[in-house]
N, C-alpha and C positions, 0 to 999 in steps of 0.2 A: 520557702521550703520547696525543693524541688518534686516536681509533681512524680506518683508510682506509679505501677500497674493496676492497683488497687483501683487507684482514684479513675485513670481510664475507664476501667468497666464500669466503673458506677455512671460516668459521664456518657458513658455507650449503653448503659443497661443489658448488660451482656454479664453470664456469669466470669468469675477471675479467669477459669480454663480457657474459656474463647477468647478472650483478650488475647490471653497466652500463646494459643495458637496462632491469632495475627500477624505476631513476629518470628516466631517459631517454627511454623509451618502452613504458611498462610492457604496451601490449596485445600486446608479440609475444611474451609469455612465455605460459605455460600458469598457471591460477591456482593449482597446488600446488607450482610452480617460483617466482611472483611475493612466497606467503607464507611460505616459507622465507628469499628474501632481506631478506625487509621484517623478517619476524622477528629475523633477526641483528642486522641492521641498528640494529633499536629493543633490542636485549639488549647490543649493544657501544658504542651512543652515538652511533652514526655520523650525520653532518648532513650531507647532501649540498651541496656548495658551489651558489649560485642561479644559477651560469653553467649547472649540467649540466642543471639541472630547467627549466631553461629553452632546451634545444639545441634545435633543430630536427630532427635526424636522428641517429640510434643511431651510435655505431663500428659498423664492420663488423667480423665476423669472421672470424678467418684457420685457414684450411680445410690440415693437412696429409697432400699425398699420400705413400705411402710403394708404389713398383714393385721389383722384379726388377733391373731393367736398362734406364735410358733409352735405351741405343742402338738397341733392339730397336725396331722400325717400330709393331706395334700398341700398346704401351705408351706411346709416345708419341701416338697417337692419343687414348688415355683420357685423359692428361693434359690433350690442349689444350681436349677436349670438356668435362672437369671445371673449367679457368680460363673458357670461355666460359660456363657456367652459373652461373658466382661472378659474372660481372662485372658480370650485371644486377643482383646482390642486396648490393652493394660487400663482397663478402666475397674476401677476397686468398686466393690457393692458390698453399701452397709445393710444392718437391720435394724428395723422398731418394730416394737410389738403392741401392739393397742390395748391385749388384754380384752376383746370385746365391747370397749369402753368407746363412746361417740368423744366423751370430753379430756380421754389421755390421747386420743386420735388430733384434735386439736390441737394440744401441747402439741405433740411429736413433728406433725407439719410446719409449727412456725416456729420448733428449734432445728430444723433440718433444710427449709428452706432456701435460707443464706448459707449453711456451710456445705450443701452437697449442689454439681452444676445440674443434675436433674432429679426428678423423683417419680420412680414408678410405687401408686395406690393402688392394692391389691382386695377386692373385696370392703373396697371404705364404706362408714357409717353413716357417715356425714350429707347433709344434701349437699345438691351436686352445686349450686348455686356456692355455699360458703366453703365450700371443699375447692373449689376453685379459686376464690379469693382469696383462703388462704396462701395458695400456693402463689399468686402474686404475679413475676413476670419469672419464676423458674419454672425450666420444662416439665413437663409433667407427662406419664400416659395410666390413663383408665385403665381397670382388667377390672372385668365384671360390671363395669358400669358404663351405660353410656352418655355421652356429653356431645351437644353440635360446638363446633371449632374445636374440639380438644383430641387427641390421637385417643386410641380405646383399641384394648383387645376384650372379646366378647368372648362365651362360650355359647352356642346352641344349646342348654339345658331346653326349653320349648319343646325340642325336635324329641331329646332324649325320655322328658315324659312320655311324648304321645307313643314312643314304643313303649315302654313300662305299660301301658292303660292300655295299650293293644293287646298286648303279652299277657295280662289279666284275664282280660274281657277274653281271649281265645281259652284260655282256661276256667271258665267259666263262673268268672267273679262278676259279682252285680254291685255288690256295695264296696266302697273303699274309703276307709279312713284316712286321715291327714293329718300328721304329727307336726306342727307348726313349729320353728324356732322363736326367736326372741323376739318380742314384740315393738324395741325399738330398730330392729334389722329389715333395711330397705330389701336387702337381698330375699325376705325370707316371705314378705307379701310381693313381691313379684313371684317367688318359685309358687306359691298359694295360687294367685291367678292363673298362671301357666299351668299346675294343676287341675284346675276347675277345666280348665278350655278342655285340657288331653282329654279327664272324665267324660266330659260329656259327649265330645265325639266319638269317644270308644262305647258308650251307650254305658257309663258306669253312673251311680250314684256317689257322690264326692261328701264323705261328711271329715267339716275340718274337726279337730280339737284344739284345746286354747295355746296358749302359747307356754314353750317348755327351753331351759338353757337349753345352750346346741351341743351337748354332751352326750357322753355315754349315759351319766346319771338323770339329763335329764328324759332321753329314752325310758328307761327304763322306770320312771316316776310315770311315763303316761301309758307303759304297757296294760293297769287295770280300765283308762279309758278307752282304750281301743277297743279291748276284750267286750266292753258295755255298748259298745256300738249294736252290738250283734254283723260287722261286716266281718267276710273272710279274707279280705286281703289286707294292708297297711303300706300307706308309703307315707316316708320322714322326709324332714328336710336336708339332714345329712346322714352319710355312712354312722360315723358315731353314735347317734339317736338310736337308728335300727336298729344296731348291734345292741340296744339297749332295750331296746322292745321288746326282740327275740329273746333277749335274758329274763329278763320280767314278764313275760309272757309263760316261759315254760316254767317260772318260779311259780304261778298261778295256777301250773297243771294244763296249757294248753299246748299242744304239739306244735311241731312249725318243719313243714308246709301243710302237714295233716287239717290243722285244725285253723291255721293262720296262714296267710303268704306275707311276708314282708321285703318291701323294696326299699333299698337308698338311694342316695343321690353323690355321688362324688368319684367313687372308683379308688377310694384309697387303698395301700398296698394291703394291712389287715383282712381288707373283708374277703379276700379266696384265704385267707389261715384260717377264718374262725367257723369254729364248728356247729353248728352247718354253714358251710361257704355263704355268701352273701351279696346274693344279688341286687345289683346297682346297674344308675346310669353312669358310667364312667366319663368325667371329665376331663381332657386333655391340660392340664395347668402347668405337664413339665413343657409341653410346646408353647402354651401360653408366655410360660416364663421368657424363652429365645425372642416370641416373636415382639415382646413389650421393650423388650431390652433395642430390638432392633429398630423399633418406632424412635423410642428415644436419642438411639443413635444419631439419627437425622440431622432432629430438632438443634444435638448439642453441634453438630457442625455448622448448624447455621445453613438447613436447606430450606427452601423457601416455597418448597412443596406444599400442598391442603392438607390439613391433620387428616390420615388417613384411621380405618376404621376395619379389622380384620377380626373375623368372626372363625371361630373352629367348632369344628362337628363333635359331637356326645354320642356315647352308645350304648346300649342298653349290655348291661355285659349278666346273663341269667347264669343263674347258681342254684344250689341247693336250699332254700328260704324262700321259692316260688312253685306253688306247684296245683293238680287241679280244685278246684272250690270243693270242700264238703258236701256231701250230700245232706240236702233236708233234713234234720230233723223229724220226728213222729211225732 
């Protein structure tokens, strides 16, 4: 049986697309990506049919995203930023949705694997160690996570606390509570740490609370433990939460910024509609989205650059839900 294309990229370890490209339009490949396919190629027999070697334009490639949770406002924002940077380069981007789930995350990687040529993990669950393995020898870039050899887009959340705990502490809050997310989310004891550090340099008292879904409902389930703290400021782990604090909070009879400050973390489009606006760190995820798609780019040409690693800046965006500490009590 005469050998395919198929069977070249397996023999090359190359996804199909780049194979494709060898014959097709060999300059977007990298030249130690171009000689391995050629090499198979001439080791298995393979004849390119004279339609392909004569196309005009490469297949594109199809780019899979894998989030958290599409329903959530900034994740959806990454996705539409990473389909708009595919579309000028006709590369098709799918979606999976993990649901929050570490083991439908799992699934989703190793049925998407082999049928997409890369995969950008957005906010994954998974350690980083088997999150890599699953993905095998398809390209991959990190967002929100970081990994040595692997591409990664970062956000500075770090930078974005230590303004929130500044922004407190000048309005003269001492204590701050900490609405923790899910207690299997690597993301949510990293924001925790990075928490603690901001506190303490801005001279605040950091008290966490246990761990809550990363919801609006489950904000609003720890608004009576915040209120117990006795602190007057709150910050969550995400927008959603807050918004859920601040709900449950004034369900309780407490004012907000009067009686409470609450900050989130995300910058989702919601938090300047709701009433009162709602101050966050805001994270940049629609540029994250371009610049992850751009990593991948690379990779799927076959450039043989160091996985690079680009970090974007966070910014404390202040709103109506921040405002000076109470006075003491009598």
């Amino acid at each position: 049986m005469a050998a395919t294309l198929t069977d070249v990229a397996k023999c090359a370890e190359v996804a199909l697309s780049t194979a494709s490209r060898a014959f097709s339009d060999p300059g977007r490949l990298g030249p130690a990506t171009l000689r391995k396919v050629l090499s198979a190629a001439q080791e298995l027999g393979y004849a390119p049919p004279a339609a392909r070697q004569a196309a005009p334009e490469p297949a594109g490639a199809t780019v899979a995203v894998v989030v958290p949770d599409i329903a959530h406002p900034l994740f959806g924002v990454f996705v539409k930023a990473a389909q708009a940077a595919g579309r000028g380069r006709r590369t098709t981007v799918v979606l999976a949705d993990t649901d929050f789930r570490p083991e439908r995350e799992r699934e989703v990687i190793a049925q998407l694997r082999d049928r997409a040529d890369g995969l950008l993990l957005c906010t994954p669950w998974l350690e980083t160690d088997e999150l890599l393995g699953l993905c095998g020898a398809t390209p991959v870039v990190l967002v929100n996570r970081e990994a040595p050899g692997t591409a990664c887009v970062l956000t500075d959340t770090a930078d974005g606390l230590r303004q929130a705990c500044e922004h407190l502490a000048a309005l003269g809050h001492r204590r701050l509570a900490y609405v923790q997310g899910e207690r299997r989310s690597r993301l949510n004891r990293e924001r925790l740490e990075q928490a603690r550090t901001a506190a303490k340099e801005a001279g605040l008292a950091l008290l966490p609370l246990g761990w809550q879904a990363q919801t609006y409902e489950g904000g609003k389930a720890a608004a009576a433990g915040v209120l117990a703290t006795g602190a007057s400021a709150v910050l969550t782990h995400n927008d959603p939460m807050a918004l859920g604090v601040v709900a449950g909070a004034r369900a309780l009879g407490a004012r907000v910024p009067e009686d409470l400050s609450v900050v989130g973390v995300d910058g989702i489009p919601f938090a300047e509609l709701a009433q009162p606006a709602l101050t966050t760190v805001a994270v940049p995820l629609r540029e994250a989205g371009g610049a992850a798609l751009d990593l991948l780019e690379l990779s799927l040409g076959g450039a043989p650059a160091t996985p690079r690693t680009v970090t974007l800046p966070t910014q404390l965006v202040v709103r109506d839900t921040t405002g000076p500490a109470p006075a003491p009590r009598a």
